[in-house]
C-alpha positions in Angstrom: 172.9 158.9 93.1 171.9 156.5 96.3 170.3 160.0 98.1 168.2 159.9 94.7 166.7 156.7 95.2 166.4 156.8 98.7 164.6 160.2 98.4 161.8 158.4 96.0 160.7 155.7 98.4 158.5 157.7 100.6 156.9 159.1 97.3 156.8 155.8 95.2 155.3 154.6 98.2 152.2 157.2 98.5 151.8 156.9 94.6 151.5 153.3 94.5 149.1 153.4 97.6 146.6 156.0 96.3 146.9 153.6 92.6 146.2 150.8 94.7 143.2 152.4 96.6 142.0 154.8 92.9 142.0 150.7 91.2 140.1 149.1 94.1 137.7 152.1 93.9 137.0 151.5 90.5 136.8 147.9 90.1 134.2 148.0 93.2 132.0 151.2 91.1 132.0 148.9 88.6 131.4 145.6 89.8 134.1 144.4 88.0 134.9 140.7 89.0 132.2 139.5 91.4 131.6 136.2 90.5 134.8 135.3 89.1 136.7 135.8 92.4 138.4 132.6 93.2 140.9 132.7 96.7 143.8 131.4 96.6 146.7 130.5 99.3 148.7 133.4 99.9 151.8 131.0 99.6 150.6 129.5 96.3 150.3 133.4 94.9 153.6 134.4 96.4 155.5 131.0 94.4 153.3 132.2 91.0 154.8 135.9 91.1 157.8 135.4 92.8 160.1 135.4 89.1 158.1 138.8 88.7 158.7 139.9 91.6 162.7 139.2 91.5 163.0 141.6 88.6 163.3 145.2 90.9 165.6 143.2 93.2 167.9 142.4 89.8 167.7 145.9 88.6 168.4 147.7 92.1 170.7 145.1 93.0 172.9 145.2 90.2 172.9 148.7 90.2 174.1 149.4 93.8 176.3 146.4 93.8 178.2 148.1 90.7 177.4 144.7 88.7 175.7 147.5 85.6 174.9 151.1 84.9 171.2 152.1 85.0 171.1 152.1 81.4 172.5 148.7 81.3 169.7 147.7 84.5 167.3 148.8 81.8 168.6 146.2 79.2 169.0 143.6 81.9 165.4 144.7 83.0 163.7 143.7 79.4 165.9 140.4 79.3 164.4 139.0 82.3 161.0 140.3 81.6 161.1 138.5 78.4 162.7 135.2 79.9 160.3 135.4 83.1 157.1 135.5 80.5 158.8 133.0 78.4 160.0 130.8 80.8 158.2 131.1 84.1 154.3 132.1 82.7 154.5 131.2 79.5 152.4 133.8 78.3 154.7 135.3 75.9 156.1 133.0 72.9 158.5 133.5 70.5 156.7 134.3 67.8 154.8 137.6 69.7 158.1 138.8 70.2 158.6 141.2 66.8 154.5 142.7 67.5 155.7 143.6 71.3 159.3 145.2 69.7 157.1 146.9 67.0 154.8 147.9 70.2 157.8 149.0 72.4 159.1 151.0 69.2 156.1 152.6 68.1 155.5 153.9 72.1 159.5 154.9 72.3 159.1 157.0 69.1 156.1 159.0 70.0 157.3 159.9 73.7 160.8 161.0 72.0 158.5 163.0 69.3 157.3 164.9 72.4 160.6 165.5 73.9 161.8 167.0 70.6 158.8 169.2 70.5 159.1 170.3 74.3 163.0 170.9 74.0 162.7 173.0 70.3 160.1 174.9 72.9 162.3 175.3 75.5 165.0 176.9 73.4 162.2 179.1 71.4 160.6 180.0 74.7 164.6 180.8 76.0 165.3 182.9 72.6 162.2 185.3 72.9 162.9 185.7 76.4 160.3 184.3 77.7 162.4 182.4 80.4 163.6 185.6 81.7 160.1 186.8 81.9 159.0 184.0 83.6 161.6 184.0 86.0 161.6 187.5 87.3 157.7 186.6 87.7 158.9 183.8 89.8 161.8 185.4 91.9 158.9 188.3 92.8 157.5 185.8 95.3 161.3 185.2 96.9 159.6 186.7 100.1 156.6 183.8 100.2 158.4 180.4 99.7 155.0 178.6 101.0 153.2 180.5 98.0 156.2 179.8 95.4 155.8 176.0 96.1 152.6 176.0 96.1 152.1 177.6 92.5 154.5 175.6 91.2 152.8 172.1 92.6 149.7 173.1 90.9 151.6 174.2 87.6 153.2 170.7 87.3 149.7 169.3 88.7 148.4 170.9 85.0 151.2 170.0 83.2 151.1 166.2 84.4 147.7 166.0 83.2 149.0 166.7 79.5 152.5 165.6 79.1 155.0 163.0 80.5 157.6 164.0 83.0 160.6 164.4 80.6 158.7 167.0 78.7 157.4 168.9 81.7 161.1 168.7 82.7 162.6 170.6 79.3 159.6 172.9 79.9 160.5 174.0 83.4 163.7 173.0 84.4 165.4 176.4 82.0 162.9 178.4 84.2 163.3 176.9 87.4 167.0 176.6 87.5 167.9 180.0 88.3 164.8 180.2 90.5 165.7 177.5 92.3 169.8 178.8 92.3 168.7 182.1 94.1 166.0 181.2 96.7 168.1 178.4 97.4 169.7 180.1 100.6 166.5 181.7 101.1 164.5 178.3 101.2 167.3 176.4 103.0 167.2 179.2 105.8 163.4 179.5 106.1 163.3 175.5 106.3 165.9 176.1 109.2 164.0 178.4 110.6 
């Protein structure tokens, strides 16, 4: 589990410097904020976000330190996100709390209604044989692992663009599995090589 998170730093790290750059981009096309621009002391900035900024330091922290599970860092996670705005910035009061929880609900609902759809298509896809198909297609390229990788970059390129990353992963993961299962000495030796 620790390789996992160690493996997404260098990619959480590109991803949240080309947000950065795509949000500085836009608000300068824009002109967004010109005149309202007021600087303030880096030290006086760091005190105002520091409770915000304690939160992934509570969440990884308790989770490597064996204080919760990751489901339970999640609970923890919306506790002190709710004292922090409470408490610390006071922009959230007591009587907002059942919109946000009707908010929350509504978004939770409609990202499970796609997982449903994508994993009832996943088995329909896997009973018409489909995933077979697909994966003979696949294991054609065994002999051009820069090619195979590259196809599927660009199919999960498309697929981001339309559905969240649970979805995309009950769409591929039946396909990809054996794929991924047979080339795997074949990958790991021309990685080697």
């Amino acid at each position: 589990m620790a390789r996992q998170f160690w493996a997404g730093i260098l990619p959480g790290i590109l991803m949240g410097g080309f947000l950065a750059l795509a949000a500085v981009l836009v608000v300068r096309a824009r002109g967004w904020g010109q005149k309202e621009v007021v600087l303030l002391p880096l030290g006086r900035v760091f005190a105002e976000a520091f409770p915000g900024l304690l939160t992934p330091i509570i969440i990884l922290g308790g989770i490597y330190g064996g204080v919760f599970t990751p489901t339970e860092a999640a609970a923890v996670g919306v506790f002190w996100g709710v004292f922090v705005g409470m408490v610390f910035y006071r922009s959230l009061r007591l009587k907002d709390l059942p919109g946000v929880l009707v908010d929350a609900g509504v978004s939770s609902a409609v990202v499970m209604a796609i997982v449903a759809w994508a994993g009832l298509f996943a088995w329909a896809a896997d009973t018409v044989g489909l995933v077979g198909q697909a994966t003979r297609l696949l294991l054609g390229l065994e002999g051009n692992p820069l090619l195979l990788l590259a196809l599927l970059n660009l199919l999960w390129l498309l697929l981001g663009m339309l559905l969240d990353a649970v979805s995309i992963y009950y769409l591929t993961l039946p396909i990809l599995l054996p794929v991924m299962a047979h080339l795997g000495g074949t990958l790991s030796g021309w990685a080697s090589s």
